[in-house]
ZAMARGU-4260 file (C-alpha; in steps of 0.2 Angstrom, whole numbers, plus 5000, padded with zeros to 4 digits):
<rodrens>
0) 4666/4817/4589 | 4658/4832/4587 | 4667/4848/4586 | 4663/4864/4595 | 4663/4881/4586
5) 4666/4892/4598 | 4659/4908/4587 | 4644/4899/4584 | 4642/4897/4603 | 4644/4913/4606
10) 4631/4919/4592 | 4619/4907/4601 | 4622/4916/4619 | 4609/4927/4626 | 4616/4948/4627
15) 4609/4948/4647 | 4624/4934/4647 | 4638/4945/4645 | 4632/4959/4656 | 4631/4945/4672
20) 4650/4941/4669 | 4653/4960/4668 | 4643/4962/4683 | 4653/4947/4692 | 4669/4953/4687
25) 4663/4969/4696 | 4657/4962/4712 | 4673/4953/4714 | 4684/4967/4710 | 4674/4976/4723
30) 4674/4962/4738 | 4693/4962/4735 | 4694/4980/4734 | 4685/4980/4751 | 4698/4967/4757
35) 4710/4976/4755 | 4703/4991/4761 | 4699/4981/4777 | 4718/4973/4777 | 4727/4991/4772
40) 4713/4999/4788 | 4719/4984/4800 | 4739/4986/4795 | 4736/5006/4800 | 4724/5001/4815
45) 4736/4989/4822 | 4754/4999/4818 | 4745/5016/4820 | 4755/5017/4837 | 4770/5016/4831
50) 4768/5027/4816 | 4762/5041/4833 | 4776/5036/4842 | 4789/5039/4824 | 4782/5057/4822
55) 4781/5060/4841 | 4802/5054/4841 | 4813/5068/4853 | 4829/5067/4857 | 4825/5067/4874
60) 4817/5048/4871 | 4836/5045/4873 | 4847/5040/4888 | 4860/5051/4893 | 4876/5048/4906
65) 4880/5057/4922 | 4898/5062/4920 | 4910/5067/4933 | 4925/5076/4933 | 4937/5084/4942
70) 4942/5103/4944 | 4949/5104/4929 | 4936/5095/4917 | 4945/5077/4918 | 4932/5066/4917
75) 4934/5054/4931 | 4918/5043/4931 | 4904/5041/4917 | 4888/5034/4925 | 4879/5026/4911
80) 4864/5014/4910 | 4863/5006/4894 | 4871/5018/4884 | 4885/5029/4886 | 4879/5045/4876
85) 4882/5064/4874 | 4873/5076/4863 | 4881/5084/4847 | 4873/5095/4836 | 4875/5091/4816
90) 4883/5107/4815 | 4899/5102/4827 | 4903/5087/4813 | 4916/5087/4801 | 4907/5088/4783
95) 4917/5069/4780 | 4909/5063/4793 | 4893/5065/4789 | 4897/5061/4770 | 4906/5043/4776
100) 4890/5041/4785 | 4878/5043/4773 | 4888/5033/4760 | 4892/5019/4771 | 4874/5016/4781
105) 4861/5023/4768 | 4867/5028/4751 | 4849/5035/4746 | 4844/5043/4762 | 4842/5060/4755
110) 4828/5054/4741 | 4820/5037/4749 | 4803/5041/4763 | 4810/5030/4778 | 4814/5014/4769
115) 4822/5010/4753 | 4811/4998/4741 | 4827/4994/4731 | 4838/4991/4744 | 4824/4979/4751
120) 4821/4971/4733 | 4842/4971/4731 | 4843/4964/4750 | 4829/4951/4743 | 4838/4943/4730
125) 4858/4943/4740 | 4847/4933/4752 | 4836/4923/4741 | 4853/4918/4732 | 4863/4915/4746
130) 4851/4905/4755 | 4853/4914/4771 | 4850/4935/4779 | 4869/4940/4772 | 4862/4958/4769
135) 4851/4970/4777 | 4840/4986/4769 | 4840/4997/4784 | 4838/5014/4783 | 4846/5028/4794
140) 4829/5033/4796 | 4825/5013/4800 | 4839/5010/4812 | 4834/5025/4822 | 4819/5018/4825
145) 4824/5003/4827 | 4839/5010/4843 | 4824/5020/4851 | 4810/5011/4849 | 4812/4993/4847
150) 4825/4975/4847 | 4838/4971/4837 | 4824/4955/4837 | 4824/4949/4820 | 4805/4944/4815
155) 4793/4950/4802 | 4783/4960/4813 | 4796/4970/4820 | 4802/4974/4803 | 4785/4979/4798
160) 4784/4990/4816 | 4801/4997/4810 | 4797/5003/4794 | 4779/5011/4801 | 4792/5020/4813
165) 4803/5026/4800 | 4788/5031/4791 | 4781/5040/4807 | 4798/5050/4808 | 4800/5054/4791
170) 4783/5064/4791 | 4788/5077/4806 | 4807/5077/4806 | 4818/5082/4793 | 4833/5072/4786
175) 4845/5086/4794 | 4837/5080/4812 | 4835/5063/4807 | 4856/5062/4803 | 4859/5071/4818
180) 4847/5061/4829 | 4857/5045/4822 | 4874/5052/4821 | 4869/5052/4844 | 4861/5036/4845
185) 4873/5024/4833 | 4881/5012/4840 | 4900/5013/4844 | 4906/4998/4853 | 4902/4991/4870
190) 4890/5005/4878 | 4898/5020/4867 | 4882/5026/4859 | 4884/5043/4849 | 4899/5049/4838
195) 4903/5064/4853 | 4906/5049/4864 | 4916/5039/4851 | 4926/5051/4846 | 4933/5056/4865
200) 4935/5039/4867 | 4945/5031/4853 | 4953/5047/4849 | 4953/5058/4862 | 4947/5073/4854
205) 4932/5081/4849 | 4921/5075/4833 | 4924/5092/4826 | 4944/5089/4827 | 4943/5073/4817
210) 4954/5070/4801 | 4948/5062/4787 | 4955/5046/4792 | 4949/5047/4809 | 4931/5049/4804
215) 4932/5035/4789 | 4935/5025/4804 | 4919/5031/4815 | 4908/5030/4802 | 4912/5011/4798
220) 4910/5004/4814 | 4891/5005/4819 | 4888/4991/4805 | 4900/4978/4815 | 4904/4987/4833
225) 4913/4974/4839 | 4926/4975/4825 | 4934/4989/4834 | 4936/4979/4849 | 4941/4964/4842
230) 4955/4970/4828 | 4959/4987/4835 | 4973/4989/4821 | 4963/4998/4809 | 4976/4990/4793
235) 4969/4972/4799 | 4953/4982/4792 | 4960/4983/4774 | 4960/4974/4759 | 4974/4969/4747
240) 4981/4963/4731 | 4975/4945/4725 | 4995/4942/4718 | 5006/4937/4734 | 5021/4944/4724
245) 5012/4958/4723 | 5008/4962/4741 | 5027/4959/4745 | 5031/4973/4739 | 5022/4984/4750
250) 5016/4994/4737 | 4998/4988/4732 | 4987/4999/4735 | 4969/5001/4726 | 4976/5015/4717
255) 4990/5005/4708 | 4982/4987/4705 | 4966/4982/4697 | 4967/4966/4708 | 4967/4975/4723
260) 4951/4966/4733 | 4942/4981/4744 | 4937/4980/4760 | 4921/4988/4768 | 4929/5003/4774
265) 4940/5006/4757 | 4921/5004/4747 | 4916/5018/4758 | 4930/5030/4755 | 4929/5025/4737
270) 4913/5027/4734 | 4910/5044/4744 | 4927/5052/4735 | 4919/5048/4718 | 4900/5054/4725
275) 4907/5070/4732 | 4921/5073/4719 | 4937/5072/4731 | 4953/5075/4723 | 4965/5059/4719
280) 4978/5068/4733 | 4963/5069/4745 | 4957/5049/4743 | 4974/5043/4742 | 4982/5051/4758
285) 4967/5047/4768 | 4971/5029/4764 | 4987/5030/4769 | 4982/5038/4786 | 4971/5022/4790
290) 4987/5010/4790 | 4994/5022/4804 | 4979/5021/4817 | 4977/5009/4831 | 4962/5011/4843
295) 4968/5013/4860 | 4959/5000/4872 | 4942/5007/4880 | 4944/5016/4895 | 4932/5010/4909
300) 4919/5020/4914 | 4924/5018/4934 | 4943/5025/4937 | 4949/5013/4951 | 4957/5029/4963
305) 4940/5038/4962 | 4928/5025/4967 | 4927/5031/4982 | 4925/5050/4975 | 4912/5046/4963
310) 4902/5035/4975 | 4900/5051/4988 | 4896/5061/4972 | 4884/5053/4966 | 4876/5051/4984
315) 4876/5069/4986 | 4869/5073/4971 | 4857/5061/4974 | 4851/5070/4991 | 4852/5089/4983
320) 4839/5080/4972 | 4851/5082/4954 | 4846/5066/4945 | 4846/5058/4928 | 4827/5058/4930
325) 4826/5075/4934 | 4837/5079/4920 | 4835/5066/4907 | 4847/5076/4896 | 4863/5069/4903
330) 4873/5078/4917 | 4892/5086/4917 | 4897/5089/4935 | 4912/5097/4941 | 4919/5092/4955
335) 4930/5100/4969 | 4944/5086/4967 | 4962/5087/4959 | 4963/5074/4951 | 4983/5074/4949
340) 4985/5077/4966 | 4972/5061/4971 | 4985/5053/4958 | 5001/5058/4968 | 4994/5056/4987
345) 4989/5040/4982 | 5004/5033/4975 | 5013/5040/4990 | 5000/5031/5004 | 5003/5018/4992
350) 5022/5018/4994 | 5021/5017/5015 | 5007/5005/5017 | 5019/4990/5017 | 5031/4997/5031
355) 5016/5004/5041 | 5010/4987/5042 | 5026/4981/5047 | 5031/4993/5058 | 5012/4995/5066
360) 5001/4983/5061 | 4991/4998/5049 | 4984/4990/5033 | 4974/5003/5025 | 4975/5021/5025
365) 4963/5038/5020 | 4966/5057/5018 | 4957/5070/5016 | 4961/5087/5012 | 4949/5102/5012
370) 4948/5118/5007 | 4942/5127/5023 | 4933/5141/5013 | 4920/5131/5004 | 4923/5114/5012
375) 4928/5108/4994 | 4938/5090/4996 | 4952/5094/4985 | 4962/5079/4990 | 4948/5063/4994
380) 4956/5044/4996 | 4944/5033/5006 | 4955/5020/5006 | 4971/5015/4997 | 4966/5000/4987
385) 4948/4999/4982 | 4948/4984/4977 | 4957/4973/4990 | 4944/4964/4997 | 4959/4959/5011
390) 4957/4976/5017 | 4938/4978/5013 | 4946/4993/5003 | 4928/4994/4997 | 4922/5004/5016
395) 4924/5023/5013 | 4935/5027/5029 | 4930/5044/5026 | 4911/5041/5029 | 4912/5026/5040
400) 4911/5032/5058 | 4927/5026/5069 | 4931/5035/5085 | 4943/5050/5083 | 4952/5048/5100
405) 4961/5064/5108 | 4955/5072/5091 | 4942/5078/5098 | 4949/5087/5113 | 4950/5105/5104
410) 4931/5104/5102 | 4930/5102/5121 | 4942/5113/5126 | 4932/5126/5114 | 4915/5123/5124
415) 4927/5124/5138 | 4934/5143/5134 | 4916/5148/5131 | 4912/5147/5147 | 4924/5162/5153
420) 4941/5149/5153 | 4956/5155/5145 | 4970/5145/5139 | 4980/5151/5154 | 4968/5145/5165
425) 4975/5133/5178 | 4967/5113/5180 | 4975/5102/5192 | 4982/5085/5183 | 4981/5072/5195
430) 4972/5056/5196 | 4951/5059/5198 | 4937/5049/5199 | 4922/5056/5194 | 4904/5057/5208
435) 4894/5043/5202 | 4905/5036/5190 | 4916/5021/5191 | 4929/5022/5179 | 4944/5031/5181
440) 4955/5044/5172 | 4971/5040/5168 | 4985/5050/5158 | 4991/5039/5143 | 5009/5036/5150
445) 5002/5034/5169 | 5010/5049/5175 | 5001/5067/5182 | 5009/5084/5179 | 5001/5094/5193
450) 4993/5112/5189 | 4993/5116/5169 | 4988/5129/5160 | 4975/5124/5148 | 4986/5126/5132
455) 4998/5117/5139 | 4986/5102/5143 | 4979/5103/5128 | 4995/5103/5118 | 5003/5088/5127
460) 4985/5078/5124 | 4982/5077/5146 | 4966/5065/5148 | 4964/5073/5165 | 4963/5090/5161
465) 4954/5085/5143 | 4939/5075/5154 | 4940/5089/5168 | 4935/5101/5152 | 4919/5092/5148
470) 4912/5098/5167 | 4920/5117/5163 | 4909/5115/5148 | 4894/5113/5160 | 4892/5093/5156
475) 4891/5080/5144 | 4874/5086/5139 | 4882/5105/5136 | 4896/5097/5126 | 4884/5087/5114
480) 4873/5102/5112 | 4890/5112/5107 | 4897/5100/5098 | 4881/5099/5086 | 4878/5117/5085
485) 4896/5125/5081 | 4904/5107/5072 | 4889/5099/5065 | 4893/5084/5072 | 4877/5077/5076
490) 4881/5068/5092 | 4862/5070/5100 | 4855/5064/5083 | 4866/5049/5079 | 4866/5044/5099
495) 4853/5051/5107 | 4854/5038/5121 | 4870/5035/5125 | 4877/5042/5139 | 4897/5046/5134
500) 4899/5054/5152 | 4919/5062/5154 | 4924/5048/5138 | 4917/5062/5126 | 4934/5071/5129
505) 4943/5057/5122 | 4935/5054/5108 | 4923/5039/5112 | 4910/5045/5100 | 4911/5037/5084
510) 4912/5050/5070 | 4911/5051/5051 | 4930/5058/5047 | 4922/5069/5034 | 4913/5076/5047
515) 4927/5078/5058 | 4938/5088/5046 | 4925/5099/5043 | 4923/5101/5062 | 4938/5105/5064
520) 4940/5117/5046 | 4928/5129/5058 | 4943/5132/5070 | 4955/5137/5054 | 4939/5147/5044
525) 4928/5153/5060 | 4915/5144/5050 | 4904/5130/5049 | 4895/5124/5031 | 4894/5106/5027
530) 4905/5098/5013 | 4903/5105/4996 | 4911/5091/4981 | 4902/5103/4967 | 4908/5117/4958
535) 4897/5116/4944 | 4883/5110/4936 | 4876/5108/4918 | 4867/5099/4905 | 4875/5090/4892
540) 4868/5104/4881 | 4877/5118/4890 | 4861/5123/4900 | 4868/5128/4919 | 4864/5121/4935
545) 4861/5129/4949 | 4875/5123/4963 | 4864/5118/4982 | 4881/5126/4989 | 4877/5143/4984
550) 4862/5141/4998 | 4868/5128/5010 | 4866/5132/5028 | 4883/5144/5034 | 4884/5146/5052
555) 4897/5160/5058 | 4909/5152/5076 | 4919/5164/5087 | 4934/5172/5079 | 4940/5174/5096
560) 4937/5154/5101 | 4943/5150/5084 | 4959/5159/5083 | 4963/5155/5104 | 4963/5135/5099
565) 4971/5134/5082 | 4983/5148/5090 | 4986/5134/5105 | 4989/5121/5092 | 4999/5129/5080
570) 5013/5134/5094 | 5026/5123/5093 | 5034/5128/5109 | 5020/5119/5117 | 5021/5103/5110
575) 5031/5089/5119 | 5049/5088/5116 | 5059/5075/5105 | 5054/5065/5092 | 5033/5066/5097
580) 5034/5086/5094 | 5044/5083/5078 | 5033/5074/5069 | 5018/5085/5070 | 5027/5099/5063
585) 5035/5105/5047 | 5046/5121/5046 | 5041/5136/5038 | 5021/5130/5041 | 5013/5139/5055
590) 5000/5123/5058 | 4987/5119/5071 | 4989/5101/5073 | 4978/5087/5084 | 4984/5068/5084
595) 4972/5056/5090 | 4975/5036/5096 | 4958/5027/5098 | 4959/5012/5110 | 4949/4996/5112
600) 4950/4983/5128 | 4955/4968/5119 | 4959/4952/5131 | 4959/4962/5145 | 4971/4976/5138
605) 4968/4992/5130 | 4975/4990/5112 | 4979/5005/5100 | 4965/5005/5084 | 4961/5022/5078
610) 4980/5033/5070 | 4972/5049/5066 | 4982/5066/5062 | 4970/5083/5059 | 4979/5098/5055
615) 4973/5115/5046 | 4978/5133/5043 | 4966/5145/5040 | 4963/5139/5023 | 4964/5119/5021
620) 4961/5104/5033 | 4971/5088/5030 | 4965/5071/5039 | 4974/5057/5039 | 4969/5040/5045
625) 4977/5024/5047 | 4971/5006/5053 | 4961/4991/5051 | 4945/4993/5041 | 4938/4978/5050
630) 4942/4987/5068 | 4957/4977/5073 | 4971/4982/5083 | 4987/4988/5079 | 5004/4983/5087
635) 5008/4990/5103 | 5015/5007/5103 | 5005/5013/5087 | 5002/5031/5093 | 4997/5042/5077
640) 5012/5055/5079 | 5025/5040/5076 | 5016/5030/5063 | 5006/5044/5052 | 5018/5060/5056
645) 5031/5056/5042 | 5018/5053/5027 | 5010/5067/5037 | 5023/5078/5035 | 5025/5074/5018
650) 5007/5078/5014 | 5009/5096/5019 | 5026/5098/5012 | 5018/5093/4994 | 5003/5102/4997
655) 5011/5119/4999 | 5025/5114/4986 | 5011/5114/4973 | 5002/5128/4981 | 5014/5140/4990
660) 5005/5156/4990 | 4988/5145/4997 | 4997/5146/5013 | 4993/5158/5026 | 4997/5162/5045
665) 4983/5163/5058 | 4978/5181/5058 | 4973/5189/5077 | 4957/5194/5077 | 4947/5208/5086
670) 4943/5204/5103 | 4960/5193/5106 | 4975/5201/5115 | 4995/5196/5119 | 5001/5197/5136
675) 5020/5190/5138 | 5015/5181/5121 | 5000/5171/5127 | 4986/5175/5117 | 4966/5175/5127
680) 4951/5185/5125 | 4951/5202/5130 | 4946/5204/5149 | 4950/5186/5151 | 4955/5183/5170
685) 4971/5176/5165 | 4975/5172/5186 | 4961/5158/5185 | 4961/5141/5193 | 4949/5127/5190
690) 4943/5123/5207 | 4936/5106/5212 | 4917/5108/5214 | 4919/5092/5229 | 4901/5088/5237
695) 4890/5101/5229 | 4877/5087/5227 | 4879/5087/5209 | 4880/5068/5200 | 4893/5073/5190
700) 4907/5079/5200 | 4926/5078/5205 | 4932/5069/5221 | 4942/5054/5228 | 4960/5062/5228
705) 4968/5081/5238 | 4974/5094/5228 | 4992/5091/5231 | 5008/5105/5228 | 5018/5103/5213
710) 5037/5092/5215 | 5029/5083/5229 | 5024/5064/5230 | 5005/5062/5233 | 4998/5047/5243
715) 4978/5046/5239 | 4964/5034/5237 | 4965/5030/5218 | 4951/5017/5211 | 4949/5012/5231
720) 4969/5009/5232 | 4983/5017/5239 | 4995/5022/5224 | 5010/5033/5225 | 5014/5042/5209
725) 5027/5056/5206 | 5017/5072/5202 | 5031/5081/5188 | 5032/5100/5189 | 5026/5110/5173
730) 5042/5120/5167 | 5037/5137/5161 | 5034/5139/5143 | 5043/5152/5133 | 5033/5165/5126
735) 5029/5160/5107 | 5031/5172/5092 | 5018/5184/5087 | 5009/5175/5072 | 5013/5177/5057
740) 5002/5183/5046 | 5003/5182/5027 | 4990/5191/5017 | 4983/5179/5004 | 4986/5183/4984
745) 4972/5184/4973 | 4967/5170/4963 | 4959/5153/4958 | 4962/5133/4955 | 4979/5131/4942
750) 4979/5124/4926 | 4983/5106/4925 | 5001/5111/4918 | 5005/5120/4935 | 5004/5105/4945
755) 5018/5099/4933 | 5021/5087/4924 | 5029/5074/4939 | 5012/5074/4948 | 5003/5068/4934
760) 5012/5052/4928 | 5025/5048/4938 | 5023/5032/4948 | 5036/5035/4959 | 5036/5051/4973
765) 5049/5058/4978 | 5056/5056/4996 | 5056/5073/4999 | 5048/5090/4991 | 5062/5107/4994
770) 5049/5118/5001 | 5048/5137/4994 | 5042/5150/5008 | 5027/5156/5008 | 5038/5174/5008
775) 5049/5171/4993 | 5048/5178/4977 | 5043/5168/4963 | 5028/5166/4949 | 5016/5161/4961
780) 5008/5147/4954 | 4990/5150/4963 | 4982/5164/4972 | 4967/5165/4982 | 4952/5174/4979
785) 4936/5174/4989 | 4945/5161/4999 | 4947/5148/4985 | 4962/5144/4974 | 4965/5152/4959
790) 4977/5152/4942 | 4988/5167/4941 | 4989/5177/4924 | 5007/5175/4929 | 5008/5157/4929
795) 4996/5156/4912 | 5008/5165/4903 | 5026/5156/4907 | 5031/5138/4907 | 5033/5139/4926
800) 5025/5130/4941 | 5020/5112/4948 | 5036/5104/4960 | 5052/5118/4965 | 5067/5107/4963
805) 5079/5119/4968
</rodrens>
């Protein structure tokens, strides 16, 4: 065999030889060159978007809640989407929280470009060895791309997308904005995204107020969320000693024994008191502190008792055109609602539903209470179980339309007095039927009183004289007109062609009880303006809002019409005798007060459906409903005085408890006079008689009965039969007291503490409040100011307020 020699071959080679390998070599290292080129030109190409959108990265890319509170910053109801978030500056943190952080998610995130080449070759080999993903190589910088731009999808591409991101961020943010941006984005548990958020919720407290303990905690959870939900009991998070014996003794620690087996959170702590040089007595007690924390359960984002509340909010909002579109940024909004009085009134409708069903056949129940002022609800239950689907506790009573009943009549009785009547005016109650109109007018107990005066119809709740009203007032058409103009009520708008006739004076119309209370506000305040649930605004970054109240449409009514009906109503001489007077009114409290009983035919017979009470003083409204969401009738006899005037009563008594210098007499205004203490407008001609305008050709007029003398039996065609009725005489009424007036303190809303402590966790409520005078001497616990309620320096500087017990 012969044997090569490989110099000799060589020897033998032409030199042009070499120079072609040389020249091959090149032209391959070239064409791979410019494959790699073309491969690095395609990677940028095809991920240059992403490295755009990673420098373009802004906090407002993220989503921020809508949060509602009450008056006094409670938060009450956090509208969220996918993440439940609030903005903090880096600045705000504790400097151990931000050191946990970094030690815990991304040791090398202060020298590494957006990802970390070891910790990916590190991750490598963990994964390679243990023949699955146990380990990750994220970034900070990575995982906030990954929360803002991408899925949690686990694939090559989006790794590669995530790293161009991080890269993208790296290149225009710097790592103080890029901790910050995490430390807002990081997940916390369920839909708590952001330390601000996580900190309120498991601790209560703002970040800034953190212990070391406390933020050891936070900064461990975003690498397994669901731990916090799942072992709450942060010494289930620990380690322990590998000797039994040992661990008996309650006194391994990783400080004492070198078998001591760390978990995740105890590496952290370690490993950021030996980065940052922490004292022994620092590391050691911070330990200790985490065997002492237990995360309270997660609060939901909807509080049960203000669904109702946060729904009409949140409606509202949406019509003044505040929106988290509009204001990407998140939202703090301020509402006009007390939330431990919502607390205490509902626990006390709570308390009487059962023996109000019983006793009446009422299932569900509402209140309202309004500042008159501004038309702030301070008070707003729509329903007393939101979540009975028995009751449909779902319907907001307070914005569903039912029909208010005799309600209404003081509205009536207004358009009434503006066409030149006076309270004293004369208007015969006996049995009519209208020209043109089938339907008679009955009295609810089937019995006629003769000549009254106005007040004294009005007070006693006389469908005669009420439906007689409606033609003083020049006509349905001239009531409707009124009643949209002065109350806002809407009537022409919502109904424009049904014809009510005389039945619009007793409360036929179906009507929003929100709407109602603030129609009826006007009589106390001698103003219209629509409700008003905001009392401030503001970003989540602090930047103000401009509250739609501040410009709303304000219409100004007649003081004199205003003060003449709520004076009407407020005197309790008037009001029938007995039990029906005493349960529309409470001592001390000079009140305007209007009942109403809506009625439906059911087989054949008028059945009771509608309880409504609607009271004010010149500075709140209260409205209280009861009855059947679903329209059904009560039990016989279920006239609003006796089935609502207890809780009623109770209402106003707490109210003014709470509040006692927020009360305040009707104050006489210019243009109104006494004579033999019977209040009407100056010049009025107090010896007038409503005279029967009988055959004037008109469609809308009186006949079918003669106008008989008082004490006597009357014998007249009545609904085309004879009918005998006894006509009772009107006794004179004694002449009522000059109102009281009490000038009003200075002031605003009260601190939480004033409402005392009772109000705000007590599940019971007492039977009774004692009641302080509006004239005695005490720390007043509010004032008023610019008509609304107020803290008193007084009361911020002692211990005093909420319930009198004495």
């Amino acid at each position: 065999m012969q044997v090569l020699d490989h110099d000799a071959l060589c020897a033998t080679r032409p030199l042009w030889w070499g120079w072609r390998a040389v020249r091959g070599l090149l032209i391959f290292g070239l064409i791979m060159l410019l494959l790699g080129v073309l491969t690095v030109a395609g990677f940028v190409w095809y991920f240059m978007e992403d490295f755009v959108r990673g420098q373009l990265l802004d906090r407002t890319d993220m989503q921020y809640p809508v949060i509602i509170t009450d008056t006094f910053g409670e938060e009450i109801y956090r509208q969220v989407t996918d993440a439940n978030r609030e903005w903090i500056d880096l600045e705000q943190l504790p400097e151990s929280l931000l050191q946990f952080t970094v030690q815990a998610e991304d040791k090398r995130f202060y020298v590494h470009p957006g990802f970390d080449p070891i910790g990916i070759a590190r991750a490598a080999v963990t994964n390679y060895l243990s023949g699955g993903i146990s380990e990750g190589a994220s970034t900070i910088t990575q995982q906030l791309a990954r929360k803002m731009f991408l899925t949690d999808e686990r694939s090559l591409e989006r790794k590669l997308r995530e790293v161009v991101i991080a890269l993208g961020i790296e290149s225009t943010h710097s790592k103080h904005d890029i901790l910050e941006m995490y430390l807002n984005v990081a997940p916390y548990g369920g839909q708590i995204y952001g330390v601000k958020a996580a900190a309120e919720t498991y601790f209560s407290r703002s970040p800034k107020q953190l212990s070391d303990a406390e933020a050891l905690v936070l900064s461990t959870i975003p690498q397994n969320p669901n731990e916090a939900l799942r072992s709450p009991v942060v010494a289930d998070w620990l380690g322990g000693c590998t000797d039994e014996s040992q661990a008996l003794q309650y006194s391994c620690t990783p400080f004492t024994h070198t078998d001591y087996t760390l978990s995740r959170i105890e590496t952290v702590l370690l490993r950021t008191a030996a980065h940052y040089r922490w004292p022994l007595s620092r590391t050691s007690k911070t330990w200790a502190a985490l065997g002492d924390i237990t995360l309270p359960p997660r609060r939901p984002y909807t509080r049960d008792l203000f669904q109702h509340w946060q729904e009409y909010v949140k409606r509202w909002l949406l019509e003044q055109g505040i929106t988290r579109k509009q204001y990407p940024g998140g939202l703090r909004v301020r509402t006009t609602v007390s939330a431990p009085l919502q607390r205490y009134f509902y626990n006390l409708l709570t308390q009487h539903t059962a023996q109000l069903y019983t006793d009446w056949g009422i299932e569900n129940v509402s209140l309202l209470i309004l500042e008159n002022s501004t038309r702030s609800p301070i008070v707003y239950i729509g329903s007393k179980a939101f979540w009975n689907e028995d009751i449909a506790g779902q319907v907001n009573m307070l914005t569903s339309r039912r029909q208010p009943g005799s309600a209404i009549k003081p509205l009536v009785y207004a358009a009434a007095l503006q066409q030149g009547y006076s309270p004293s005016t004369l208007v015969p109650d006996l049995p009519v039927i209208f020209r043109g109109d089938k339907r008679s007018v009955q009295n609810s107990d089937g019995t006629y009183s003769g000549n009254m005066a106005l007040r004294q119809a009005l007070s006693w709740s006389r469908n005669v004289p009420a439906a007689k009203a409606v033609y003083m007032a020049g006509g349905e058409a001239a009531v409707r007109s009124y009643l949209d103009e002065h109350f806002g009520l809407d009537i022409n708008t919502s109904y424009p062609e049904h014809q009510f006739g005389w039945t619009i004076s007793l409360g036929t119309v179906p009507l929003r009880l929100q709407d109602f209370a603030s129609a009826m506000a006007t009589l106390g305040s001698a103003q219209w303006r629509p409700l008003c649930p905001l009392l401030e605004a503001e970003t989540l970054t602090g930047e103000a809002i401009a509250n739609p109240c501040q410009s709303s449409q304000v219409r100004d009514y007649d003081p004199v019409t205003a003060f003449l009906m709520s004076d009407m109503l407020s005197d309790t001489r008037l009001r029938s005798p007995g039990i029906w007077g005493e349960k529309v009114t409470v001592p001390d409290y000079n009140m305007a007060v209007k009942t109403g009983t809506s009625t439906k035919r059911i087989d054949g017979q008028l059945r009771p459906v509608d309880n409504l009470i609607i009271s004010w003083t010149p500075t709140h409204t209260f409205l209280l409903w009861g009855g059947n969401t679903d329209g059904s009738a009560l039990k016989e006899g279920a006239f609003a005085a006796l089935s609502l005037g207890d809780i009623w009563q109770e209402v106003v008594r707490t109210f003014y408890s709470v509040y006692p210098h927020a009360y305040t007499g009707f104050r006489m205004p210019e243009g109104v006079t006494m004579t033999d203490g019977i209040s009407h407008a100056v010049g009025a001609d107090l010896q007038k008689t409503y005279t029967l305008p009988l055959n004037n050709g008109q469609e809308k007029t009186e006949g079918g009965f003669y106008p008989y003398l008082l004490g006597q039996s009357y014998r007249g065609a009545y609904q085309g039969t004879a009918t005998t009725r006894s006509v009772r005489s009107s006794s004179p009424v004694e002449s009522p007291p000059t109102p009281t007036v009490t000038e009003p303190s200075a002031a605003r809303i009260p601190t939480r503490e004033a409402l005392g402590r009772e109000m705000q966790s007590s599940e019971a409520v007492p039977s009774s409040v004692p009641l302080r005078s509006a004239s005695e001497e005490t720390t007043p616990a509010v004032e008023l100011r610019n008509g609304r309620l107020t803290p008193s320096r007084e009361l911020l500087n002692t211990s005093a307020g909420g319930f009198s017990r004495e």
